[in-house]
C-alpha positions, 0 to 999 in steps of 0.5 A, a space after each residue: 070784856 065786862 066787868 062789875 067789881 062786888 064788896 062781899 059782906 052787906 052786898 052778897 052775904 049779910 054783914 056782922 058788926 062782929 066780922 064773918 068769921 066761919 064758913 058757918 056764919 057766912 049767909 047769902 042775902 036774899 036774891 044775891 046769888 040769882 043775881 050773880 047768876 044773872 050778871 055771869 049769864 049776860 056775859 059779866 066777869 065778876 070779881 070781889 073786892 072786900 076788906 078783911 080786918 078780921 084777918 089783922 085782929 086774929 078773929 080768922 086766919 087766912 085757911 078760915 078765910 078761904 073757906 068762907 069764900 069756897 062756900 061763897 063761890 059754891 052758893 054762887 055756882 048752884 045759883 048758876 053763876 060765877 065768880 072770877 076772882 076775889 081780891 081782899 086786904 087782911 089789913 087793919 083799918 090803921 095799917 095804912 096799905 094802899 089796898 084796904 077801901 076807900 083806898 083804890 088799889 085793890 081796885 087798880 090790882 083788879 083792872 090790871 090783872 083783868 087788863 081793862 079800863 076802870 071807865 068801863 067797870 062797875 064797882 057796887 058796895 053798901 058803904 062810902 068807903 067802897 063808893 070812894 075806892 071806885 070813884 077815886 079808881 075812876 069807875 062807876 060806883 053803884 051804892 045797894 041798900 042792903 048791909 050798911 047802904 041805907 045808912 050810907 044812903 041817908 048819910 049823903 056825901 055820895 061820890 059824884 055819879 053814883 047810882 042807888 038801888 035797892 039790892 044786888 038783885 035791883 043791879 042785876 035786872 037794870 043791868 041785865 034784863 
């Protein structure tokens, strides 16, 4: 099986420094959706790996949440593509969980549930914080220049092996030609 692991928010949708907190404020960037649709087509699972801190903050509760992911998967759907399955970590960034990025267990619950090896998946986030979950969780991190990715990007300290594209859709066509 083939897997490839997304961060939502800067890899999928754009990002707000004030958090994605309706179905409303939730916008696909350009050419992600078509790429999803790519990556299903080639026989890619995808799963979505994204933390949620506005759930801790009491910005949106779990229901506003849900929605926000029914419209992703929708978008997703009309494009042609699908989403397996998303995985996310309500907690603070001072929570000290095991699953809120850079920390891997969100990842790790992912390989388990999917039952493959973390070698043979791809994890593509827009910070270091999702570059160092997958490094440390043993998978192939790839940084997009979308959301905060240029800024990762020209920060450096990448982790080890890193690949560097453009966007989702720079993903999609080398991985799915």
């Amino acid at each position: 099986m083939k897997l490839i692991i997304l961060d939502r928010d800067g890899v999928i949708n754009h990002d707000s420094d004030a958090y994605i907190k309706s179905a409303d404020e939730w916008r696909p960037i350009a050419g992600s959706l078509e790429a999803i649709a790519r990556l299903t087509q080639s026989g890619y699972r995808i799963a979505v790996a994204t933390n949620q801190a506005g759930v801790a903050r009491g910005l949106l509760d779990l229901s506003i949440l849900g929605q926000i992911h029914s419209k992703m998967q929708a978008a997703v759907s009309d494009a042609g593509g699908h989403i397996d399955a998303i995985f996310f970590c309500p907690h603070s960034p001072d929570a000290g969980c095991d699953c809120r990025k850079p920390k891997p267990g969100l990842l790790l619950e992912i390989f388990s549930r999917f039952g493959v090896k973390a070698e043979q998946t791809i994890m593509v986030g827009d910070s270091l914080r999702d570059l160092e979950a997958a490094y440390s969780a043993g998978c192939k991190p790839i940084l997009v220049k979308t959301g905060n990715g240029q800024k990762a990007f020209n920060n450096g300290s990448l982790p080890p092996g890193t690949l560097v594209h453009d966007s989702l859709a720079s993903v999609a066509a080398e991985l799915a030609p």
